[in-house]
C-alpha positions in Angstrom: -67.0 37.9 53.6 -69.9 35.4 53.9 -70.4 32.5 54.1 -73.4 29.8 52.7 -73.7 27.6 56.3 -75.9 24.8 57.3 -79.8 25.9 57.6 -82.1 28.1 55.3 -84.8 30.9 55.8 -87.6 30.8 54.0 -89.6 33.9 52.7 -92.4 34.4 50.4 -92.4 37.7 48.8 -95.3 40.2 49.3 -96.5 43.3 47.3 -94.5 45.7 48.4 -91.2 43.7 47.3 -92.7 43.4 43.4 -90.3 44.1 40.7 -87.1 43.9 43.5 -84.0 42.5 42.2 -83.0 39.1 44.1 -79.8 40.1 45.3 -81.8 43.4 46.8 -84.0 41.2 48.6 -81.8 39.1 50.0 -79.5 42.6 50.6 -82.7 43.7 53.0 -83.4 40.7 54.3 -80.2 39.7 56.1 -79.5 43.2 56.8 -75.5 43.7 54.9 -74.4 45.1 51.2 -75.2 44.6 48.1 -71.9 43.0 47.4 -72.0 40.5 49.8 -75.9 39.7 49.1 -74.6 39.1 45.7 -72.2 36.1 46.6 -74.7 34.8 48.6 -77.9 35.1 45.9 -75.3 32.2 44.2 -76.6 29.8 46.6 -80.4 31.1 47.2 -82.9 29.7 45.6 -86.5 30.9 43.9 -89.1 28.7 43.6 -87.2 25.9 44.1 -84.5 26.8 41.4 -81.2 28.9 41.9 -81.4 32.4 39.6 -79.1 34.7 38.7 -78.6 38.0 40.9 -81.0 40.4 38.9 -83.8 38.0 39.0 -86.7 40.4 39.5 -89.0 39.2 42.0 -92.7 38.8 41.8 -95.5 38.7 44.6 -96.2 34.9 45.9 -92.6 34.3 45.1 -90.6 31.7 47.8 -87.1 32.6 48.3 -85.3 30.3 50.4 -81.9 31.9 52.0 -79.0 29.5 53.3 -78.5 30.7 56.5 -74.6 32.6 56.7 -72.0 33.6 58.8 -69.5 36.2 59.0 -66.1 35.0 58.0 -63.9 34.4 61.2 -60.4 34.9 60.6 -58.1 37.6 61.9 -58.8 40.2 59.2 -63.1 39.5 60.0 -64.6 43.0 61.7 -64.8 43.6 65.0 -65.5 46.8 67.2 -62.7 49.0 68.4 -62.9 50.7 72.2 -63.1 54.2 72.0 -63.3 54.7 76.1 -62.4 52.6 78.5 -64.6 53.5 81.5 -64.8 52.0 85.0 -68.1 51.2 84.5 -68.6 51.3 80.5 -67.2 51.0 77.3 -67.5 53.3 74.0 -67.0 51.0 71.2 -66.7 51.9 67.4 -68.8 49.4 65.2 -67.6 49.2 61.2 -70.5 48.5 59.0 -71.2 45.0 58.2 -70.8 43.7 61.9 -74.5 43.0 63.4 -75.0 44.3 67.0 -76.1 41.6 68.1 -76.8 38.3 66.6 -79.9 38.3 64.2 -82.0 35.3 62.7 -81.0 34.6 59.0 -77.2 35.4 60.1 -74.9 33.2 62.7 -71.7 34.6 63.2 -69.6 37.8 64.8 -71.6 40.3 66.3 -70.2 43.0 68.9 -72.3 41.5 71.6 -70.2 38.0 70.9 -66.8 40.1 70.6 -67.6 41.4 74.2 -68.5 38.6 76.0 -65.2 37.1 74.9 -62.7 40.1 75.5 -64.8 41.9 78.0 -66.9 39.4 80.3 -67.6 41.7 82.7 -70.5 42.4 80.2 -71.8 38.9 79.9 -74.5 38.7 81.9 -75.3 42.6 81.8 -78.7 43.4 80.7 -80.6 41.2 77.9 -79.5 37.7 77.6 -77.2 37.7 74.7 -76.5 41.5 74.6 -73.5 41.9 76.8 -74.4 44.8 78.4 -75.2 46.5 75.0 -77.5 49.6 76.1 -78.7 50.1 72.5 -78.6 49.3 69.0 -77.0 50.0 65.5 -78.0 48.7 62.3 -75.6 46.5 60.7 -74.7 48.3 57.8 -74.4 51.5 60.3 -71.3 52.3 61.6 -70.5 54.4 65.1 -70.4 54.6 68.5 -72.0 52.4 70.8 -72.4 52.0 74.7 -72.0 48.6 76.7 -72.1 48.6 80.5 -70.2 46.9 82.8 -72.5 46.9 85.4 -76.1 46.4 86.3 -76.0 50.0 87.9 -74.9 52.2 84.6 -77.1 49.5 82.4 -80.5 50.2 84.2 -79.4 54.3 84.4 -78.4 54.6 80.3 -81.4 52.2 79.5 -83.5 54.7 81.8 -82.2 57.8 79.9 -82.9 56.2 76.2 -86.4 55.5 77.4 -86.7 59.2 78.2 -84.9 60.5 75.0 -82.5 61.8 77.2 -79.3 60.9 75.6 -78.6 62.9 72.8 -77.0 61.3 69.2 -75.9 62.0 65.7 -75.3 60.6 62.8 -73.2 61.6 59.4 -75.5 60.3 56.3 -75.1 60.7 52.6 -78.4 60.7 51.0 -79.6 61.7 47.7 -80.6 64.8 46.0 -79.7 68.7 47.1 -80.5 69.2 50.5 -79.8 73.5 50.5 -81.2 74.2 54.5 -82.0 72.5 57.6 -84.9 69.8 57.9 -87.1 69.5 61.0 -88.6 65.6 60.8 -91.3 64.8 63.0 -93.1 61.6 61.9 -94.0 58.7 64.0 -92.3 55.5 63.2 -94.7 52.0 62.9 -94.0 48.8 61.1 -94.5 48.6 57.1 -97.8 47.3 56.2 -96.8 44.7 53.9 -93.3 43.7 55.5 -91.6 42.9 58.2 -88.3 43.4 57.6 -88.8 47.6 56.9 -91.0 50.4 59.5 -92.3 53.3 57.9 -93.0 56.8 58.8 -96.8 57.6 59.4 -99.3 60.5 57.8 -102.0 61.9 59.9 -104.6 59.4 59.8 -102.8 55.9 59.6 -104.0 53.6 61.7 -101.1 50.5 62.4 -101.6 47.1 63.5 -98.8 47.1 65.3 -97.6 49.6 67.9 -95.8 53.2 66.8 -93.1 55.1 68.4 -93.1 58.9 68.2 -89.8 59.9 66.3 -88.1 63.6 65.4 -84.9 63.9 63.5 -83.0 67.1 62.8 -81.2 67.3 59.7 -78.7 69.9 58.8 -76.4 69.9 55.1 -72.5 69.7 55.2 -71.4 69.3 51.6 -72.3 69.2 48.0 -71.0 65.5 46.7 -72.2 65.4 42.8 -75.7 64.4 42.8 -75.9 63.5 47.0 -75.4 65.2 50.1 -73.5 64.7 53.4 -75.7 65.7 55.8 -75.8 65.6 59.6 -78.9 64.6 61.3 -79.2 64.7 65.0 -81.8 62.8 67.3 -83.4 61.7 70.3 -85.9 59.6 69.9 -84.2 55.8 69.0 -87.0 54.1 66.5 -86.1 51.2 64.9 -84.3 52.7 60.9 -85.3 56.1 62.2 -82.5 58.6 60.4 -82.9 55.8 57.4 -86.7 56.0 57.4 -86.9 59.7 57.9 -85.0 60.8 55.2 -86.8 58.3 52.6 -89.7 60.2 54.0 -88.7 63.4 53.0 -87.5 62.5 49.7 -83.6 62.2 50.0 -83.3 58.4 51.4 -79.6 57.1 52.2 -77.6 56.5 48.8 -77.1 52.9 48.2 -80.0 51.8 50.9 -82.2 50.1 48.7 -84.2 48.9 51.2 -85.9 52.4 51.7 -85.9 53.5 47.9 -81.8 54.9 48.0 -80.5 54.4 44.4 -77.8 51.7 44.0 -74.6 53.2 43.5 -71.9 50.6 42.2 -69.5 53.0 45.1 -71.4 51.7 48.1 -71.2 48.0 49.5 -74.5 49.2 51.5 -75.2 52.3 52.4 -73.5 55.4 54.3 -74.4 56.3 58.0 -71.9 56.8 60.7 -73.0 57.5 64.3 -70.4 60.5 64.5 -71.6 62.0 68.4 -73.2 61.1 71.4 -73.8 62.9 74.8 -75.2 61.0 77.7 -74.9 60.7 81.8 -73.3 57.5 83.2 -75.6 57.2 86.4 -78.4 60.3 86.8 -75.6 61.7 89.2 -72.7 61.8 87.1 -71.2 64.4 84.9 -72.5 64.8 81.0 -70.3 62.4 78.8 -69.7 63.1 75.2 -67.6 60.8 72.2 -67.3 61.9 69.1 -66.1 59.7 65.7 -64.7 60.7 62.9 -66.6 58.3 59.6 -64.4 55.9 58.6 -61.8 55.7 56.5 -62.9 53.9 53.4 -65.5 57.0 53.1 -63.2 59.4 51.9 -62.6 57.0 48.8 -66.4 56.8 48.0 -67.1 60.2 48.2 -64.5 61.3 45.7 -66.1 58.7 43.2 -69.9 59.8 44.2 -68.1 63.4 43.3 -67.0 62.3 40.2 -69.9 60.5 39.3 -71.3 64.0 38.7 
């Protein structure tokens, strides 16, 4: 649950967001669901005046956000330990918890759950990361590295840098997906925002600076009108499976931020980081976890089956 807290954000609303719903903005914005954008959209205000949810949204529009937070009881998210190494720890992130903390949102994030249950981590790294060694969306769920020491911290950081360490992901998108994809498309922020990348054509030409990107994508089952599919990676660009998938035509279900349709199943959208394989120190043995997607999926994909 969220909650309205003391401070605001204030956006203006460019071109590209025209004709979005409010509670879809404010869904992108702050990076969690639909459902919980909605009980915040209560307190958001547009133009100066509160709206109701579906207020579509016009260019030059300002949108002030009350800044929220994560409720903090006992039954609020927070990661599980896969692996308990020596060295490092393989957490499981649900959806909805940030990685770290993000502007727009105070609250929970895993980087806060470890340097209270695992200080070890605390001053691993990036200030304010707990030894974190990469990133998950918010609304993505998965595995995810922390170290415990400087040592396997500046060896995994090492091996993302070189797309060495190899990840994938479960993701229901939408559409038929009938045979393998092969996505290679450089990643570079969206022209007209900054809270979405895009995937470049031949011939862009980005302000800002653009990270090459490939995703392999592979079908696992028919569900109605989507698609489980697997899609494996490398390369770690900022929304990359989300991105790459919008780009060739079948984006996440339920992210709205890249074009997915709404679906009244999803508090968000669907993508699991299922798999990884990495070395703990360039020395060690190859390490692999693997994740099964969580249990509330199994729910939504029977009603995305029956939804036809």
């Amino acid at each position: 649950m969220l909650l309205p807290v003391g401070n605001e954000r204030l956006l203006h609303v460019g071109e590209a967001d025209r004709g979005v719903r409010l509670d879809a903005f404010v869904a992108a914005s702050l990076g969690i669901g639909r459902r919980a954008a909605a009980r915040v959209a209560s307190d958001v205000r547009v133009n100066g005046l509160r709206g109701p949810k579906g207020r579509v949204l016009a260019p030059g529009d300002e949108v002030r956000i009350p800044e929220v937070a994560a409720q903090t009881d006992a039954g609020g998210p927070s990661p599980d330990v896969v692996d308990s190494l020596e060295e490092l720890l393989v957490l499981a992130k649900p959806p909805g918890l940030p990685t770290v903390a993000v502007a727009g949102r105070a609250g929970p994030s895993v980087a806060d759950w470890l340097a209270r249950n695992h200080p070890e981590c605390a001053n691993v790294g990036q200030p304010g990361e707990s030894g974190l060694v990469h990133r998950l969306d918010t609304g993505t769920s998965g595995l995810i590295l922390a170290a415990r020491t400087a040592k396997v911290y500046d060896a995994l950081r090492g091996q993302f840098q070189r797309h060495t360490v190899e990840k994938a992901y479960l993701a229901v998108v939408a559409g038929a997906v009938s045979e393998p994809i092969e996505i290679r498309a450089p990643i570079g922020q969206h022209k007209k925002s900054r809270t979405r990348v895009r995937a470049l054509e031949d011939g862009d030409h980005p302000r800002y600076a653009v990270t090459p990107a490939s995703t392999s994508v592979r079908p696992l089952e028919t569900i109605g009108s989507f698609t489980l599919v697997e899609a494996r990676t490398r390369t770690g660009a900022r929304h990359q499976v989300r991105v790459h998938l919008a780009h060739v035509g079948h984006p996440l279900a339920g992210d709205v931020q890249y074009g997915g349709p709404p679906c009244d199943a999803i508090d968000g959208y669907l993508l699991h980081a299922s798999e990884m394989a990495w070395h703990e120190t360039t020395a060690a043995e190859r390490r692999t976890a693997a994740l099964d997607s969580p249990g509330h999926w199994k729910g939504i994909l029977s009603a995305l089956a029956a939804s036809g």
